[in-house]
C-alpha positions as CSV (number, residue, x, y, z in Angstrom):
1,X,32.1,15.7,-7.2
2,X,34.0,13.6,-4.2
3,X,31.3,12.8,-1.3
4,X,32.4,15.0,2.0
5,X,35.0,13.2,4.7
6,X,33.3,10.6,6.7
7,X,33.8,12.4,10.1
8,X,32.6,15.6,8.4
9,X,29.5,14.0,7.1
10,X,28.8,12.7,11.1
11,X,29.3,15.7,12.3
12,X,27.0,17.2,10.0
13,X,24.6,14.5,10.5
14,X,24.8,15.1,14.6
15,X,24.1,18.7,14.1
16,X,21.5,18.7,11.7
17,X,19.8,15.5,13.9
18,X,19.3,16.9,17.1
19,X,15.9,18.8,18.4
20,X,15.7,21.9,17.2
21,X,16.0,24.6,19.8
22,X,12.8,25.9,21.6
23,X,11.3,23.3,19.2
24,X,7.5,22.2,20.7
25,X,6.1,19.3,18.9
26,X,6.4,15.3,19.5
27,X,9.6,13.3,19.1
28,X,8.6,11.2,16.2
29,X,10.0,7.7,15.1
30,X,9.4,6.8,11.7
31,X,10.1,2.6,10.8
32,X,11.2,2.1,7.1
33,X,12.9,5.2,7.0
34,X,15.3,4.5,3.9
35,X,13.1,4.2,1.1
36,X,9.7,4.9,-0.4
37,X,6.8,6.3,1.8
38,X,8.8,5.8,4.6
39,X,11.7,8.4,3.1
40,X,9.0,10.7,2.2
41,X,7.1,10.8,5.7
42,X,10.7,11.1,7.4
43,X,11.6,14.3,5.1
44,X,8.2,15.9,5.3
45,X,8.1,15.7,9.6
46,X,12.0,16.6,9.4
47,X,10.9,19.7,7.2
48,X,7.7,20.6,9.9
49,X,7.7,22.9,12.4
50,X,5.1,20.9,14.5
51,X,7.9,18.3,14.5
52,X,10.5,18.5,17.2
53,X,12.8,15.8,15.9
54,X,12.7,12.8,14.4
55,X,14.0,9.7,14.7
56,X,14.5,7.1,11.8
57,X,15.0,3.6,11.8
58,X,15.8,1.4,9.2
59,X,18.5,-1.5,8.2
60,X,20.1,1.1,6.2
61,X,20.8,4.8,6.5
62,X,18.4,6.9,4.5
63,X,19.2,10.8,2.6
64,X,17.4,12.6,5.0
65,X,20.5,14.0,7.3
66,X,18.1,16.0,9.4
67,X,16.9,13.3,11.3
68,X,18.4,11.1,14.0
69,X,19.3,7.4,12.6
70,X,18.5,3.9,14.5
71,X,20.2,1.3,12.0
72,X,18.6,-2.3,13.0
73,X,15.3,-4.5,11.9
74,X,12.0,-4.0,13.6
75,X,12.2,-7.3,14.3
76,X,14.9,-7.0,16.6
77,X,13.7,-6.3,20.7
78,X,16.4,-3.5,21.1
79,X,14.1,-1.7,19.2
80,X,12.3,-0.7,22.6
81,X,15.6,0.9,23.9
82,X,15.6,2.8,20.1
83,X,12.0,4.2,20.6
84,X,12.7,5.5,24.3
85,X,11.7,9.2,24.3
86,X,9.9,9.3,21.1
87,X,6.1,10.5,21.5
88,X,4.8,9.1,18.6
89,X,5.8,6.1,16.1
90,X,4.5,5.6,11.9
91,X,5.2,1.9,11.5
92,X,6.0,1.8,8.0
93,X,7.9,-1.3,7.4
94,X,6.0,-3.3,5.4
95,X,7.0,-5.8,2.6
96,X,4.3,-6.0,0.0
97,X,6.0,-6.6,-3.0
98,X,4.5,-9.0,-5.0
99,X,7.8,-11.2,-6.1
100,X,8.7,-11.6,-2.2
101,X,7.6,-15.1,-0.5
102,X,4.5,-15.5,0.5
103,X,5.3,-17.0,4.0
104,X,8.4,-14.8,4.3
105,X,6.4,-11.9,3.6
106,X,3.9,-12.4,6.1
107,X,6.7,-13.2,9.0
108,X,7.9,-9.9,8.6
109,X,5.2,-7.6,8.4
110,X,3.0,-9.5,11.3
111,X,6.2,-10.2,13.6
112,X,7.7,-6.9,12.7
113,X,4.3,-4.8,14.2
114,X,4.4,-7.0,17.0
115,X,7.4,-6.2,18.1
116,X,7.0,-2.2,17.4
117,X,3.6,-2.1,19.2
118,X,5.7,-4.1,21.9
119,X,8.3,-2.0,22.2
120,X,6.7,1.0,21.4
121,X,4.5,0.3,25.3
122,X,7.7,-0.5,26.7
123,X,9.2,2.6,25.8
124,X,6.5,4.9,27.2
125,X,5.4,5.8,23.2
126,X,1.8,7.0,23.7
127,X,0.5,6.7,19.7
128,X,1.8,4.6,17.2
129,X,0.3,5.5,13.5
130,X,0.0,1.8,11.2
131,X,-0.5,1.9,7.6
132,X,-2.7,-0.5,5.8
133,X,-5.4,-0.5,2.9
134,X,-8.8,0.2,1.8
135,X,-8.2,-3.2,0.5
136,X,-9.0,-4.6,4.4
137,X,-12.8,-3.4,3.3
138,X,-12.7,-5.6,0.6
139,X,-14.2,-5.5,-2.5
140,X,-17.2,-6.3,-3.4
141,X,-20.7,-6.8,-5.3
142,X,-22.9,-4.7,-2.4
143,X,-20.0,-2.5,-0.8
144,X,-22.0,1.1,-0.2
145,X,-20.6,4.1,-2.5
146,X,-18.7,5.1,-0.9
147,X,-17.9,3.3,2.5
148,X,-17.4,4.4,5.9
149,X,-14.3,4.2,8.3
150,X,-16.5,2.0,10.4
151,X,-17.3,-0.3,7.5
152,X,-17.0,-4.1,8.6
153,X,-13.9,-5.1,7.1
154,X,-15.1,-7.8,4.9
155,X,-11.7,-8.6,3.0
156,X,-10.2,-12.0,2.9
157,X,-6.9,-13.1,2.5
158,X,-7.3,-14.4,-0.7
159,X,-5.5,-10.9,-3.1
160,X,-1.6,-10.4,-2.5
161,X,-0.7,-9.3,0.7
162,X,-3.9,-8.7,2.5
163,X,-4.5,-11.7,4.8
164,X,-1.2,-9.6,6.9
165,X,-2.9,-6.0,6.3
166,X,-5.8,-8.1,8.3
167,X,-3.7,-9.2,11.0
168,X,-2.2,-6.0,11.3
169,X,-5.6,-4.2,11.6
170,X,-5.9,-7.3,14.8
171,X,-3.3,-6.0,16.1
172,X,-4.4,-2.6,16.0
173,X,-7.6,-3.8,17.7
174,X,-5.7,-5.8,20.6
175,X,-2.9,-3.1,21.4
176,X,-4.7,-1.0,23.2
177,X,-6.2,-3.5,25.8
178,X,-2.7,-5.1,26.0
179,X,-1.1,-2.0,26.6
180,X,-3.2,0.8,28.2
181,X,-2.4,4.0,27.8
182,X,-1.3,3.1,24.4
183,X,-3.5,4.6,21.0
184,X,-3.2,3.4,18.0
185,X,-4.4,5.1,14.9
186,X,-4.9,3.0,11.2
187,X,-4.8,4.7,8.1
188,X,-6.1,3.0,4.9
189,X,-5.4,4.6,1.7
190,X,-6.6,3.6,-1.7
191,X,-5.2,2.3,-4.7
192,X,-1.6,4.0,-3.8
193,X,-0.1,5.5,-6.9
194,X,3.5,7.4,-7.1
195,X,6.7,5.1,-6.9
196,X,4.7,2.0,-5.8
197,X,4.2,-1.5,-7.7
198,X,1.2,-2.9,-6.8
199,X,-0.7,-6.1,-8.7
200,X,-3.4,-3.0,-9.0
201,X,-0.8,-0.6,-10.4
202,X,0.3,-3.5,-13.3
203,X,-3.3,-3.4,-14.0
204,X,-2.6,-0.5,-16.2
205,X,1.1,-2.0,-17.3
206,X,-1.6,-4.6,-19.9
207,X,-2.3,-3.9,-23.2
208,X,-5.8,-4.3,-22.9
209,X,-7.5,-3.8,-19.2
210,X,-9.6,-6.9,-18.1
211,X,-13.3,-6.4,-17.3
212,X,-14.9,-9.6,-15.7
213,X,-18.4,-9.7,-17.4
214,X,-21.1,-8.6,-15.2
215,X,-18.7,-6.9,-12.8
216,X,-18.8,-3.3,-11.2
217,X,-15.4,-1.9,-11.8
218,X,-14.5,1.8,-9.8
219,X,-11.5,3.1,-9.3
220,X,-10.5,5.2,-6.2
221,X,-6.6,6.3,-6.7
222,X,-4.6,8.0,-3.6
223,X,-1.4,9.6,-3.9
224,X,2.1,9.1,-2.1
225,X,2.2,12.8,-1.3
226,X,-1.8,12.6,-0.1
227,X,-0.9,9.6,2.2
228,X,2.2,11.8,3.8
229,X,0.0,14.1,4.9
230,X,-2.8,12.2,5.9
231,X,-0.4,10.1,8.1
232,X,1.1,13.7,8.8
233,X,-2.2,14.6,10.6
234,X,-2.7,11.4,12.4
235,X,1.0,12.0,14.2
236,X,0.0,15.2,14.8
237,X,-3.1,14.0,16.2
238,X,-5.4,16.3,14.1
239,X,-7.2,12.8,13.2
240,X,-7.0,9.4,14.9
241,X,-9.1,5.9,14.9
242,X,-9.5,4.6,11.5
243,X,-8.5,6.9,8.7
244,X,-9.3,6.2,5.0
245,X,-7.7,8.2,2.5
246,X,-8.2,8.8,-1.2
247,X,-8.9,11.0,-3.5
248,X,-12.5,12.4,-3.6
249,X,-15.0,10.7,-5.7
250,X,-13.9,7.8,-8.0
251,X,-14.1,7.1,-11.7
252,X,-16.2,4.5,-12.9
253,X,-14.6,1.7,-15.7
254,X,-15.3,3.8,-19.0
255,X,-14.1,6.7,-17.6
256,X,-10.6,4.8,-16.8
257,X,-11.1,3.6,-20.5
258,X,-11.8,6.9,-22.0
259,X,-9.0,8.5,-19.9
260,X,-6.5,6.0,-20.3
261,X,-7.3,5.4,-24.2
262,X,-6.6,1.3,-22.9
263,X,-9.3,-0.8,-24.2
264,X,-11.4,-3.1,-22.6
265,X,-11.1,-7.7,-22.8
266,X,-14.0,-8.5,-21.3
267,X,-14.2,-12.4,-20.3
268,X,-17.1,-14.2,-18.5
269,X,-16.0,-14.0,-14.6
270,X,-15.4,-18.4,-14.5
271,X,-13.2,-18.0,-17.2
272,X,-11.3,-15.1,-15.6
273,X,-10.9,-16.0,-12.5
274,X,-10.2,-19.8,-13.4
275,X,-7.1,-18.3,-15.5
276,X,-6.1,-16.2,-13.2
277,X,-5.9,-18.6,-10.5
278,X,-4.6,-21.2,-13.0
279,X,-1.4,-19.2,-14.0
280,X,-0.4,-18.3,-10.4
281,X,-0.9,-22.0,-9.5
282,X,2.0,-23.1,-11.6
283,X,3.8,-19.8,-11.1
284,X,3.3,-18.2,-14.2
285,X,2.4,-15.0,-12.3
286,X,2.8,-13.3,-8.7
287,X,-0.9,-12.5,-7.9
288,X,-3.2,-15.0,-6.6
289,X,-7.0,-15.0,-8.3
290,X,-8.0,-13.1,-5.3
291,X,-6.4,-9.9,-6.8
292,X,-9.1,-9.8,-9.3
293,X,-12.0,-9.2,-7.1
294,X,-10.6,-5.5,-6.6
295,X,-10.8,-4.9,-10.2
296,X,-14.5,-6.0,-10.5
297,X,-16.4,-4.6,-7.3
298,X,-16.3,-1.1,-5.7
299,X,-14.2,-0.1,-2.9
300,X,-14.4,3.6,-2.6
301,X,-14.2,5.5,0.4
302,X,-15.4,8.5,1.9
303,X,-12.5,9.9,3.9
304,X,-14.7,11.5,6.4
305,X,-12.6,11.9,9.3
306,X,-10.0,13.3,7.4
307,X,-12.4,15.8,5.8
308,X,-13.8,16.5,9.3
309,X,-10.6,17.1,10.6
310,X,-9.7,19.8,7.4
311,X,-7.9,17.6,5.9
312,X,-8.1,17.5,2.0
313,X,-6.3,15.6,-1.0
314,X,-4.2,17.8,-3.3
315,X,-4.8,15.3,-6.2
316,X,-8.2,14.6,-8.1
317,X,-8.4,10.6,-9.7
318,X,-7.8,12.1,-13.1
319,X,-4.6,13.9,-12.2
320,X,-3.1,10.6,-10.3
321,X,-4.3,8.1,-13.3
322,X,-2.6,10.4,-15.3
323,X,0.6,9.8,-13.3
324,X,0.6,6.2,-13.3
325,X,0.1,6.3,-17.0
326,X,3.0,8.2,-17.2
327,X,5.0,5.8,-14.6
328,X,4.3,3.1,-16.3
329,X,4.8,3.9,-19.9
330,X,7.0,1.6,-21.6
331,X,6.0,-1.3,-18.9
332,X,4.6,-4.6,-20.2
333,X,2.4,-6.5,-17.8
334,X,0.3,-9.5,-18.7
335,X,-1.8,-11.4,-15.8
336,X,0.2,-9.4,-12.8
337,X,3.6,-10.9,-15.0
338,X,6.2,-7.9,-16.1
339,X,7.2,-9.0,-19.2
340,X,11.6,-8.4,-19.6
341,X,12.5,-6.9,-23.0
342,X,12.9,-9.8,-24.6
343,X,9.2,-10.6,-24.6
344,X,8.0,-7.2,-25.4
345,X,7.9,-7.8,-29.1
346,X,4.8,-10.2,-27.5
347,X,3.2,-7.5,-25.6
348,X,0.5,-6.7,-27.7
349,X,-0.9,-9.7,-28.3
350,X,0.2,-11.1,-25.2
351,X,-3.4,-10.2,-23.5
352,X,-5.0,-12.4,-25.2
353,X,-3.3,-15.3,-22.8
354,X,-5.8,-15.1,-20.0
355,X,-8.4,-15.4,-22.5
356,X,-6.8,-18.0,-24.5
357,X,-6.6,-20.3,-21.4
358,X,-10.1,-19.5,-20.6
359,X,-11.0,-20.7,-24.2
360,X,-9.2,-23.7,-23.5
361,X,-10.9,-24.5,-20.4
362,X,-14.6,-24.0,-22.0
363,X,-13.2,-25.7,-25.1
364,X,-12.0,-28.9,-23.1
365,X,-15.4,-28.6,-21.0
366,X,-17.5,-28.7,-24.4
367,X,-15.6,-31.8,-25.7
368,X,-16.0,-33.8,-22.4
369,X,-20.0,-32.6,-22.0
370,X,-20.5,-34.0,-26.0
371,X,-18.9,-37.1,-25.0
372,X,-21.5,-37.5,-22.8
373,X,-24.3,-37.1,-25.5
């Protein structure tokens, strides 16, 4: 089927993207509009009859023809002029993706929620919704089961991407005081499942799941379509502060074993984590050592002011492991490195490299310590 006449397709565009008549509701901008939760968030307010319009920025034009498009990068000051009559903004262009440059990474996402909290002030915007991670709490050994929104955020930036979620959750704090009259509400989901590649969603791309000996493995899943309307309720301002959102509950490691039917490779935690780091050092793999830490200690959390505010997850942790399983069927991962087709035939005993480069570590430190002797 030919695509409709450009000048039809504006004009469609125009009159499907202005406020709906009699409409009540905020004017709501949406950053990273094109593509994944971004394109979902800007369909779902487009669809909602608490929305009166909204507007949708990007670098490119997204599907969703009911909403108002602002083609440029959130980087860029005009931005303020883009945001001018908008009520509330979701900043959701982010760059985590684990192949991107580090440094180039973090120059986007910190720069790029500068300038939209910026702007946003300038524009008279009264709430602007950021999205982050449970990952800020960070994970480990004594974390309470499960933790509060007001949790110190303990996290470092030593795992993939969340030394910027950390300055992003700065700026949160700051923008306010810089800008009165200015709210900002956070939300933090969990291990984000549905569309997303994350160095915890390759975790189940292995042929055997690594367990750090001695370590306290839970698992906490949230889905895309949970996080929509979490952030949803935050625009609406049916929640604000510090959101974190998740399923309810979590599973422990043998119930993602027994679920899953993956089995375990459990290494002594030097050895691990001296591999790991080891084989992102000479850029065998995109996550740093640091990754590992949420795959040994607990970082569960309540979701109470969500719950307080009625809010509650469609999914359970079963149904969205389920899901990923089936997203990542067919996907070969080894050490946070997707494996091409060509080195599939390796896959299945390609988990033992961690391990094997552990054994060489502990082999090479036995040989110097009877040289000693």
């Amino acid at each position: 089927m030919s695509s409709p006449d450009p000048q039809v397709r504006a004009a469609r565009n125009q009159s499907t993207s202005s406020p709906r008549p009699g409409a009540r509701g905020p004017v709501v901008a949406v950053t990273g509009a094109a593509s994944g939760i971004g394109a979902l968030l800007t369909e779902r307010l487009a669809a909602s009859d608490e929305v009166r319009q909204v507007v949708a920025i990007d670098e490119r034009r997204g599907e969703c023809t009911a909403a108002r498009w602002q083609i440029l990068d959130v980087r860029d000051p005009a931005i303020a002029e883009k945001l001018r009559g908008a009520d509330v903004v979701v900043h959701l262009a982010l760059d985590l993706d684990l192949e991107t440059d580090a440094a180039a990474r973090t120059a986007y996402n910190v720069r790029g929620t500068q300038t939209v909290l910026t702007a946003a002030a300038a524009a008279g915007v009264h709430r602007v919704v950021l999205c982050t991670s449970a990952m800020v709490y960070g994970a480990l050994p004594d974390n309470e089961l499960p933790l509060s929104e007001d949790a110190e955020l303990r996290a470092t930036a030593e795992a993939t991407g969340v030394g910027d979620l950390l300055e992003i959750e700065r700026l949160a704090r700051r923008a306010p005081r810089a800008h009165p009259g200015l709210n900002v509400t956070v939300v933090r989901p969990a291990v984000l499942v549905g569309g997303v590649d994350t160095a915890l969603t390759r975790y189940f791309e292995s042929p055997r799941l690594l367990v750090v000996a001695g370590s306290r493995p839970t698992w906490q899943f949230c889905h895309v379509d949970d996080l929509c309307s979490a952030l949803e309720y935050a625009v609406l301002e049916k929640a604000e502060g510090e959101l974190a959102v998740g399923c309810d509950g979590w599973l422990e490691q043998e119930e993602v074993e027994e679920l899953s039917g993956i089995r375990r490779m459990e290494l002594p935690s030097a050895v691990a984590l001296g591999a790991a780091a080891r084989l992102h050092r000479i850029g065998l793999t995109p996550s740093p050592a640091g990754d590992l830490a949420y795959t040994m200690y607990p970082w569960v959390v309540s979701g109470s002011r969500l719950h307080d505010a009625g809010w509650r997850p469609k999914y359970t942790n079963e149904e969205v492991l389920a899901e990923l399983l089936e997203e990542v069927s067919g996907r070969h991962t080894v050490a946070g490195r997707r494996l091409g087709r060509k080195d599939a035939t390796a896959a299945g005993a390609a988990g033992a490299t961690v391990a094997l480069l552990g054994a060489a570590a502990v082999v090479r430190r036995a040989r110097k310590a009877r040289r000693r002797i």
